[in-house]
VOKEPA-181745 format. One record per residue (C-alpha): residue number from 1; residue in one letter; x, y, z. Coordinates in nm, 4 decimals, decimal comma. Each point is the difference from the previous one (the first is absolute). Layout:
BEGIN
resi	resn	X	Y	Z
NUM	A	X	Y	Z $
...
END
This chain:
BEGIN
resi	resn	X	Y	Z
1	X	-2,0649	-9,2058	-1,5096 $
2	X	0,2452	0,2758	0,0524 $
3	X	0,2050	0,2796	-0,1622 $
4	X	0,0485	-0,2732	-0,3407 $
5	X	-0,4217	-0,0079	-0,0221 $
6	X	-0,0275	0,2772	-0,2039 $
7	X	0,1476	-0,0824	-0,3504 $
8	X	0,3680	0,1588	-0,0930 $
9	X	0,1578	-0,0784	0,3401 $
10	X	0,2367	-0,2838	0,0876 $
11	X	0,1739	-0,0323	0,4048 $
12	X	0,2283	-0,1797	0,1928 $
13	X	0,0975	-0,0453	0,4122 $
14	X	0,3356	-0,1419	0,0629 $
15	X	0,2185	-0,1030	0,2828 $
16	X	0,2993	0,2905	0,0090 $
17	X	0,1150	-0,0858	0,3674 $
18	X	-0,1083	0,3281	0,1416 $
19	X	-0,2333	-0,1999	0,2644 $
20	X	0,1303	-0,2446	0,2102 $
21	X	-0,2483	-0,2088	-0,0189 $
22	X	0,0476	-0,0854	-0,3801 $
23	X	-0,3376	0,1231	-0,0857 $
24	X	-0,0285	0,1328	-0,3551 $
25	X	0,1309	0,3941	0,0743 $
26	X	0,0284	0,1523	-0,4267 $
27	X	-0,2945	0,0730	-0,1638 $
28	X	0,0081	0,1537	-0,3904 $
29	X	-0,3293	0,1047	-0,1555 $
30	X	0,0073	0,1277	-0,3673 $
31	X	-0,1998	0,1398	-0,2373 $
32	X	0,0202	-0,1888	-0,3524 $
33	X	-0,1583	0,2682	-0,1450 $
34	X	-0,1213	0,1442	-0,2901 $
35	X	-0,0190	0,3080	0,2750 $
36	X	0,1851	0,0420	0,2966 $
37	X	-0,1940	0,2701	0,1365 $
38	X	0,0463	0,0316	0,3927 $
39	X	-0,1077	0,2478	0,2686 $
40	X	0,1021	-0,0767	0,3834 $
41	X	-0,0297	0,1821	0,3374 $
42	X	0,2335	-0,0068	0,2816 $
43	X	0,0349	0,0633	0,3969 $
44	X	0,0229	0,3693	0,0874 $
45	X	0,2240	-0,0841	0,2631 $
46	X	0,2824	0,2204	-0,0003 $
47	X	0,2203	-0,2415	0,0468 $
48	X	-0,0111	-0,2209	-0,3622 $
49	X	0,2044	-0,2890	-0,0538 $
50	X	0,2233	-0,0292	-0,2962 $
51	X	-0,2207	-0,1831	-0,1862 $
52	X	-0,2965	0,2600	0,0534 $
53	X	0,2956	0,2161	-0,1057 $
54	X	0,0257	-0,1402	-0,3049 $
55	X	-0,3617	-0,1404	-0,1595 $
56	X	-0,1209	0,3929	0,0992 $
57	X	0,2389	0,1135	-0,2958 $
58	X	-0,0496	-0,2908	-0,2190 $
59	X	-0,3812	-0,0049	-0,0051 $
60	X	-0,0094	0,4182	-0,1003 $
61	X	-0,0031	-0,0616	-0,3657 $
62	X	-0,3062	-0,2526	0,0618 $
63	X	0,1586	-0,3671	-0,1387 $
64	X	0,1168	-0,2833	0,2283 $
65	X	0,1307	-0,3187	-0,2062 $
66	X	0,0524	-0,2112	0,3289 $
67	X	0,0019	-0,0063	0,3990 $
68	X	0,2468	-0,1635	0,2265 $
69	X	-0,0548	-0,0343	0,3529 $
70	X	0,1918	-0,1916	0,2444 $
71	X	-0,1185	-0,1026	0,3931 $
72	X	0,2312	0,0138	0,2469 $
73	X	0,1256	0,3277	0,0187 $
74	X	-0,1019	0,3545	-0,0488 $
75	X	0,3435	0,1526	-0,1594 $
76	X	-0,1053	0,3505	0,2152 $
77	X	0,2563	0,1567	0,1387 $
78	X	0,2765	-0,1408	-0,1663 $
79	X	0,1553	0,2922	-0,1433 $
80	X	0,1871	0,0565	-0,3680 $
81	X	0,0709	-0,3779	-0,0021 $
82	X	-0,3677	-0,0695	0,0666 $
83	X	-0,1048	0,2233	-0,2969 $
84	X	0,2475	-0,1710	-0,2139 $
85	X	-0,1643	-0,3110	0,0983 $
86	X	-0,3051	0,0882	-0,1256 $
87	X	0,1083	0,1451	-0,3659 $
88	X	0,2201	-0,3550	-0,0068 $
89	X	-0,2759	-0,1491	0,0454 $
90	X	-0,2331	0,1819	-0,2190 $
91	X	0,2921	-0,0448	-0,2787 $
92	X	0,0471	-0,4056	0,0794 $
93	X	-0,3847	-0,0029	-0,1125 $
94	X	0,0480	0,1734	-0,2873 $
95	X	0,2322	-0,1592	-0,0869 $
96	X	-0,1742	-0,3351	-0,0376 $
97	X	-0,2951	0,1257	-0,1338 $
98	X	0,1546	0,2400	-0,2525 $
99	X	-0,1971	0,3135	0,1470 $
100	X	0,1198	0,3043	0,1183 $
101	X	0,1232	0,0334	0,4046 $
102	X	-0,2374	0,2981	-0,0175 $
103	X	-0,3274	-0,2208	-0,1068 $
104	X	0,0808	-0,2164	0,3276 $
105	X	-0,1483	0,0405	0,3559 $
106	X	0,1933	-0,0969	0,2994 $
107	X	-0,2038	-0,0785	0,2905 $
108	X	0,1737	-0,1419	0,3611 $
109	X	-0,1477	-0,0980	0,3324 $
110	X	0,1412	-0,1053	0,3237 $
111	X	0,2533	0,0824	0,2644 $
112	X	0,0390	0,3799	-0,0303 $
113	X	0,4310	0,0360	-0,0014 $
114	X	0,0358	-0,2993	-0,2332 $
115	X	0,1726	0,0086	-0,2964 $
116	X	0,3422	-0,0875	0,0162 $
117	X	0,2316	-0,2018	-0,2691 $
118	X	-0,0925	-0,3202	0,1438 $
119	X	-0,4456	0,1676	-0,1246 $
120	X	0,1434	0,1316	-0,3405 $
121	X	0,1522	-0,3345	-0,0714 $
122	X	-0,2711	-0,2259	0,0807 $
123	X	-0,2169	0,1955	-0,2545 $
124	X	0,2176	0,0722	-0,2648 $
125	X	0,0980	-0,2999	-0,0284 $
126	X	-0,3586	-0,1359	0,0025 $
127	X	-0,1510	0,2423	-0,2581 $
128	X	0,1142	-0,2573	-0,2874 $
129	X	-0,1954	-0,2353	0,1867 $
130	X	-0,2977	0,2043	0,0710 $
131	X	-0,0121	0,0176	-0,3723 $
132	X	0,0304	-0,3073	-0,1276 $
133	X	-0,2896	-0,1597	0,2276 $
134	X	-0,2736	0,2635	-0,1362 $
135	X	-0,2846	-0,1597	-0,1085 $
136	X	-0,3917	0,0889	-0,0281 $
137	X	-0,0399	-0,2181	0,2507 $
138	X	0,2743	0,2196	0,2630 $
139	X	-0,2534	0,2117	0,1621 $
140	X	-0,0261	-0,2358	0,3359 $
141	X	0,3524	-0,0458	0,0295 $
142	X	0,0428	0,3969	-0,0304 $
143	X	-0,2601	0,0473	0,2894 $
144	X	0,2122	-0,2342	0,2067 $
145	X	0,3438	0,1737	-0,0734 $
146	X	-0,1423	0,3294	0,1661 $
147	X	-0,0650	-0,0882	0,2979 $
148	X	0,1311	0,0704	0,3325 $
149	X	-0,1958	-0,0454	0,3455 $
150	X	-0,3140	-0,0841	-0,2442 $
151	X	-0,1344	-0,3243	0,0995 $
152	X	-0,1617	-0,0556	-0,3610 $
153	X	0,0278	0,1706	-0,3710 $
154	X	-0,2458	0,2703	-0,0638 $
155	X	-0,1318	-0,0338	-0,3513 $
156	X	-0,3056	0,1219	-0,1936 $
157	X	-0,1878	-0,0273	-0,3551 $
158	X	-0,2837	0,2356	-0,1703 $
159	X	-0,1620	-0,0970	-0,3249 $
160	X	-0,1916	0,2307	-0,2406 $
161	X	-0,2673	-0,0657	-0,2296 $
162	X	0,1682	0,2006	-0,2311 $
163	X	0,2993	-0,1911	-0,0257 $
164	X	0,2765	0,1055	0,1919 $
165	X	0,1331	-0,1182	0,3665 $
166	X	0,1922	0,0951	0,2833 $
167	X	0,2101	-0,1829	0,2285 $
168	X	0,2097	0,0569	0,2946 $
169	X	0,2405	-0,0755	0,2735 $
170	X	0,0537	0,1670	0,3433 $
171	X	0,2310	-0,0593	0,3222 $
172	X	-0,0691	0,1561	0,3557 $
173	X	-0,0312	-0,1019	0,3367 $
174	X	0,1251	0,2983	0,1602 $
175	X	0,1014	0,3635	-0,0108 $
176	X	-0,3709	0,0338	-0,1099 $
177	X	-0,0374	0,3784	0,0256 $
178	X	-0,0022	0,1257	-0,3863 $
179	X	0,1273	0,3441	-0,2233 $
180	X	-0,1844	-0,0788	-0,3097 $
181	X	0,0283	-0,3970	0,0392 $
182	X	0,0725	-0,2530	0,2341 $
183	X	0,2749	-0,2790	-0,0503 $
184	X	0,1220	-0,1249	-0,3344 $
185	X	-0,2481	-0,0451	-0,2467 $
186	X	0,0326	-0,1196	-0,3455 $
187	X	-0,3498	0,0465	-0,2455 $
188	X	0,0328	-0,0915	-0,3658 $
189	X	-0,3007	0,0435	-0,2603 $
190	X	-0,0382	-0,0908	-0,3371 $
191	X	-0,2134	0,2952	-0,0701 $
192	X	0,1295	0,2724	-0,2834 $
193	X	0,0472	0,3115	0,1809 $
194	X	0,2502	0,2486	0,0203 $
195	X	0,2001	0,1351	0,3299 $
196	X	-0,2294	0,2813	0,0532 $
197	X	-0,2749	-0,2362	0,0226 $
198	X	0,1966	-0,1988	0,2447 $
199	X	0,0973	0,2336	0,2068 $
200	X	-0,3731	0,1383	0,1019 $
201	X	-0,1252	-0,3342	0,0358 $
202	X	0,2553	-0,0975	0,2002 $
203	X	0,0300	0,2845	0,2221 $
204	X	-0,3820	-0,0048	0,0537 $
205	X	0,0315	-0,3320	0,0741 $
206	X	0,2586	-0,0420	0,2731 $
207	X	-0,1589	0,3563	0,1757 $
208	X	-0,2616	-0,2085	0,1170 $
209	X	0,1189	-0,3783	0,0218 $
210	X	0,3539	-0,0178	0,0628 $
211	X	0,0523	0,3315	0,1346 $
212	X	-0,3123	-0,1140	0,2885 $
213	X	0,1930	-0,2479	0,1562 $
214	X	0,1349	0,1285	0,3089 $
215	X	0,1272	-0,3473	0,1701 $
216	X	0,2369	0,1391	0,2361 $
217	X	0,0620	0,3827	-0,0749 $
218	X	0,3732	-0,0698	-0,1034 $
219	X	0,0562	0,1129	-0,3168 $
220	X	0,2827	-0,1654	-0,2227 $
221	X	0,2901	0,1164	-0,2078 $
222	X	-0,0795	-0,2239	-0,2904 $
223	X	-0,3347	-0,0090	-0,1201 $
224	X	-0,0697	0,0597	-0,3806 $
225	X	-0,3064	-0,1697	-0,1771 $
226	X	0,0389	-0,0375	-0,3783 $
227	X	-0,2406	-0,0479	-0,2443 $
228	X	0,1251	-0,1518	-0,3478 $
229	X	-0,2278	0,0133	-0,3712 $
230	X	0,1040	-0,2538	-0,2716 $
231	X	-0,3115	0,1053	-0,2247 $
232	X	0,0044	-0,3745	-0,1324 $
233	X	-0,3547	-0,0244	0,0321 $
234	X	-0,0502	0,2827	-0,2264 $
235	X	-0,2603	0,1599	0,1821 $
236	X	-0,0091	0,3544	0,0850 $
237	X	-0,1594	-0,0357	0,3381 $
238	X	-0,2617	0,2749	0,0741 $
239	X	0,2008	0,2122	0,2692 $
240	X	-0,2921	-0,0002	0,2695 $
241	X	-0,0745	-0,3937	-0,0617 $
242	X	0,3809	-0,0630	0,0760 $
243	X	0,0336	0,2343	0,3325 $
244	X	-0,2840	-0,1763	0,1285 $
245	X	0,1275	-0,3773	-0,0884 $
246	X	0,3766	0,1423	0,1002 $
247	X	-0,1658	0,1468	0,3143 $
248	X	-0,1696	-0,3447	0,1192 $
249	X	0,3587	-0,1503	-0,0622 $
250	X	0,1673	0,1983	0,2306 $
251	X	-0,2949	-0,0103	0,2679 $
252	X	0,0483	-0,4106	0,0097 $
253	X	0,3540	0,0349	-0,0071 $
254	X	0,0352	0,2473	0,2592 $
255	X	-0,2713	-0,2151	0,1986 $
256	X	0,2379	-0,2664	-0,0485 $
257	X	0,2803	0,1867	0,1622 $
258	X	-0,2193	0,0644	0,2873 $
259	X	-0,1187	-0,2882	0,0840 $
260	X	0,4288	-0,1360	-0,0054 $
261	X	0,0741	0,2790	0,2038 $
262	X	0,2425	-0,1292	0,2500 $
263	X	-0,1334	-0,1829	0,3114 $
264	X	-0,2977	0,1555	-0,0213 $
265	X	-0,3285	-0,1615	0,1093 $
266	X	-0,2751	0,2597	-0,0946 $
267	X	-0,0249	0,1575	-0,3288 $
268	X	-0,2043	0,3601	0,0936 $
269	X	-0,1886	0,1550	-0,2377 $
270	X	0,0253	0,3943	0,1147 $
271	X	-0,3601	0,1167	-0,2057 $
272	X	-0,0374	0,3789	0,0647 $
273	X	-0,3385	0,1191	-0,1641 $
274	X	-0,1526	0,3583	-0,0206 $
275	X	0,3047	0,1921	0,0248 $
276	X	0,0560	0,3456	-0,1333 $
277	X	0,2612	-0,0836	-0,2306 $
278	X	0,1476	-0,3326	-0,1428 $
279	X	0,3169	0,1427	0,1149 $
280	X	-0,1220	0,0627	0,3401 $
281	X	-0,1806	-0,4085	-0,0013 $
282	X	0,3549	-0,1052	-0,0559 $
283	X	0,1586	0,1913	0,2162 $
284	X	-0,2403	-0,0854	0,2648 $
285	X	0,0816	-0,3744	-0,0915 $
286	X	0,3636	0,0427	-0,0102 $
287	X	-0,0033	0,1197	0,3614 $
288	X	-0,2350	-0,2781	0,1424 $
289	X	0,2237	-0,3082	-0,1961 $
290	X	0,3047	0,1631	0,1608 $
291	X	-0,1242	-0,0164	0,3615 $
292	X	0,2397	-0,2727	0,1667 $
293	X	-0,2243	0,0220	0,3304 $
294	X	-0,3428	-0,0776	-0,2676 $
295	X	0,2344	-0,2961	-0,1565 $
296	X	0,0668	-0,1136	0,2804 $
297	X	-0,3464	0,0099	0,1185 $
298	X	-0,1186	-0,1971	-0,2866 $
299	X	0,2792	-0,2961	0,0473 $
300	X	-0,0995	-0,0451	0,3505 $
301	X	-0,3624	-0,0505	-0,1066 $
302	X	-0,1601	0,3727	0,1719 $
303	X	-0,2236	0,1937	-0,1801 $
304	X	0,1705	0,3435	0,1118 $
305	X	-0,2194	0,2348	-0,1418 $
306	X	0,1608	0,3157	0,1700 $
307	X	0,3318	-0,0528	-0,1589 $
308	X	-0,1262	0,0500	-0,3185 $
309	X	-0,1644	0,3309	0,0749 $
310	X	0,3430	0,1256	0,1995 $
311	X	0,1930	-0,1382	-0,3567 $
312	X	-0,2219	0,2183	-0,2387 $
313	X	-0,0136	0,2810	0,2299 $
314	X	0,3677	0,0705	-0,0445 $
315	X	-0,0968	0,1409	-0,3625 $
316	X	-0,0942	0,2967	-0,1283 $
317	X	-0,2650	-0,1627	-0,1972 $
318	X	-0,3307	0,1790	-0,0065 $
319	X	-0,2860	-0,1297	0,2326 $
320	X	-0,1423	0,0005	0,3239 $
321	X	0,1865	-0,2699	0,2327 $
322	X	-0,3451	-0,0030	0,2178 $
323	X	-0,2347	0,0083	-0,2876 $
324	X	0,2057	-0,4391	-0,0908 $
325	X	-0,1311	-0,3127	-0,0441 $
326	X	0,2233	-0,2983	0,0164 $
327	X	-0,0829	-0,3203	-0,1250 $
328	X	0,2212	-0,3235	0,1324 $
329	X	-0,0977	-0,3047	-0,2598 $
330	X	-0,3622	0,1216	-0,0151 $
331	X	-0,0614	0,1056	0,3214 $
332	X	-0,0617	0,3632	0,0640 $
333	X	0,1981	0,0355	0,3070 $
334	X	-0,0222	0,4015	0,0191 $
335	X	-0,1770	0,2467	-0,1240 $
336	X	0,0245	0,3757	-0,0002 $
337	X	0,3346	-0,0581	0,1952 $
338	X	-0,2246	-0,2013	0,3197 $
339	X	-0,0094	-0,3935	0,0320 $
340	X	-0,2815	-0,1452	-0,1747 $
341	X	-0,0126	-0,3656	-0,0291 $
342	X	0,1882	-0,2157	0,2454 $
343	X	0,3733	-0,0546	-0,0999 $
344	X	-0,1215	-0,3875	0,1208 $
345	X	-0,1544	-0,0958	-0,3554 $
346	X	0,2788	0,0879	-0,2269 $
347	X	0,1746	-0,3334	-0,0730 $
348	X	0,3752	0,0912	-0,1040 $
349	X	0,0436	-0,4078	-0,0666 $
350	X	0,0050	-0,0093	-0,3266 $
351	X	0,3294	0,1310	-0,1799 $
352	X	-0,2444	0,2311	-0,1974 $
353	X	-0,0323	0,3414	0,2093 $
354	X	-0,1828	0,2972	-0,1477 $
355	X	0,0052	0,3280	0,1833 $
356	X	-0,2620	0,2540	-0,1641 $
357	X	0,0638	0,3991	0,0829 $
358	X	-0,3019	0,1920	-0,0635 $
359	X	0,1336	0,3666	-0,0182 $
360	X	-0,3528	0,2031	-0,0491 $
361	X	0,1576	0,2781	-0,2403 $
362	X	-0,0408	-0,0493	-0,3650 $
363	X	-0,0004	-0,2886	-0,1978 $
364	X	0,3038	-0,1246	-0,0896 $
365	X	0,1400	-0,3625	0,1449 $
366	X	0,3321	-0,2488	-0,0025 $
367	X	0,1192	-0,2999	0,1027 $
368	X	0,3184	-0,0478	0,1784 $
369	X	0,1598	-0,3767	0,0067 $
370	X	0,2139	-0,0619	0,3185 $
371	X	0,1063	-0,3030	0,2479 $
372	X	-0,0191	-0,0482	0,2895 $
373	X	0,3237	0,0141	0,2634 $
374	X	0,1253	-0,3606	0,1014 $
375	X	0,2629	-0,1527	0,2085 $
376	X	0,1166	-0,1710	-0,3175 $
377	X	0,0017	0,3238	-0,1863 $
378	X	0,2545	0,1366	0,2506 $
379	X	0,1725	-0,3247	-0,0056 $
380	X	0,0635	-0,0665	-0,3949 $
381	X	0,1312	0,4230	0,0172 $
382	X	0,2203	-0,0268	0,3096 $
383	X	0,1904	-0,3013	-0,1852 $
384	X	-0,0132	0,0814	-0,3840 $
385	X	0,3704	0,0767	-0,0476 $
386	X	0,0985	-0,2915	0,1992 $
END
């Protein structure tokens, strides 16, 4: 119940020998058609890998035949030769699907530096391969072949009464701090809708899922979520009926990433409610989920109320910093900026954590998802290249 769900898709996850642990590490997603509209989004990160790079260009004219991704490394920062991997790549797939180079997506993720001969090899070599296991049936093994430090596959289904589906894939368990998206993400529909259409659904559905999921403020080089319309259903989805069903996708595959984030042991809702601006509620957010001292906190079990108000008060967000009320799983634990209820009843046992920011100026509101900051989140980081 993946990327294949919807009807015109077919996918595949093979071993390359990219990881070392012989895990499946290719993944090829394609679009059967009859359309091969596409839209996708991408890190703002100034620093793009090659495969960013390269799916920016192809995706312009609004078709996208197939997507390759690979695990076990990021091909940023690898200069000409990286680049050259990529658009070998992107021609290998063509080339056994008998598409253009410029219908196919290249998507990498990994090891940032890593991209060699030894990383061109093991996927040109496995493209054939990647190929010839497609099936309607691929969508799990696809999931699988993405990921890195995930401990599970992220996948995700939506039906509509009016016929048409969507599926999709995602991988993340770090770098969690988004420019449009968050991760790789592949989303296929069946729906009959041109670019255009994809595009504004898409965008107005990762500015408030994907692009929400602060995990660890880092953001990465690589991320690019693509969404992929075969039309086989023969529907022509109702625009607004498909943002909403693409943007309930994305919200339970970008809960998904959150709740894998690495070592993490609280998932923290960041609600802010009653701001001036939706811009300002997310900013607001954004500061608080990036508070290592308030992560910290939260790990070690404290309800540390005051760290939240010193996080948002480092914005220029409208409001009144002694006119806040600050909610720890329920409990009301200040109000208008004083203590209120006794830090002693909020119980931060559970791995659920919600933090609610009452801001007093207008009406607008967001939710921020973060982790908390663990001793095995500093572990699995100080030892990933190793």
């Amino acid at each position: 119940m993946s990327v294949t769900h919807p009807a015109g898709f077919v996918a595949s996850g093979v071993v390359a020998g990219l990881k070392s642990t012989g895990a499946r590490d290719l993944a090829l997603v394609v679009n059967q058609g009859p359309s091969i509209a596409a839209a996708a989004v991408f890190t703002s990160n100034r620093a793009k890998a090659n495969p960013v790079l390269w799916s920016e260009q192809a995706v312009k004219d609004g078709r996208i035949a197939a997507v390759v991704l690979n695990s076990g490394g990021a091909n940023c920062f690898t200069g000409s030769f990286g680049f050259q991997t990529t658009h070998a790549t992107a021609e290998a797939v063509a080339t056994a699907l008998e598409v253009s180079a410029s219908d196919v997506l290249v998507c990498s993720t990994g090891l940032i530096g890593v991209g060699d001969q030894t990383f061109r090899d093991a996927i040109l070599d496995n493209v054939p391969a990647a190929a010839a296991a497609l099936s309607p049936d691929g969508g799990a093994d696809a999931a699988q072949a993405i990921m890195t430090t995930d401990t599970k596959p992220k996948q995700s289904v939506a039906e509509s009464a009016a016929g048409w589906s969507i599926g999709g894939m995602a991988k993340g368990a770090g770098m969690l701090a988004p420019g449009l998206a968050t991760m790789l993400v592949v989303i296929t529909t069946d729906a009959d809708l041109p670019a255009d259409v994809l595009d504004r659904a898409l965008r107005a559905a990762t500015r408030v899922t994907f692009d929400r999921v602060d995990s660890d403020g880092c953001m990465s080089t690589n991320d690019t979520v693509t969404l992929l319309a075969s039309g086989a259903s023969g529907v022509a989805a109702d625009e607004g009926e498909f943002t909403a069903a693409l943007t309930d996708l994305c919200r339970d595959l970008a809960i998904q990433l959150q709740k894998d984030a690495e070592g993490a042991s609280h998932d923290i809702s960041i609600e802010v409610v009653n701001a001036a601006s939706e811009d300002d509620a997310v900013v607001v957010g954004r500061a608080v989920s990036r508070s290592n001292l308030l992560k910290a906190a939260i790990f070690g079990n404290d309800p540390n109320w005051g760290r939240v108000l010193a996080a948002l008060g480092t914005t220029d967000a409208v409001f009144d910093p002694y006119e806040i009320d600050v909610s720890m799983n329920g409990v009301m634990v200040c109000r208008r900026g004083e203590p209120f209820e006794s830090r002693d009843l909020v119980d931060l046992a559970p791995r659920a954590t919600t933090i609610l920011i009452d801001l007093k100026s207008g009406d607008a509101e967001a939710t921020i998802y973060t982790n908390d900051l663990t001793h095995d989140y500093v572990h699995e980081n100080s030892a990933y290249a190793s």
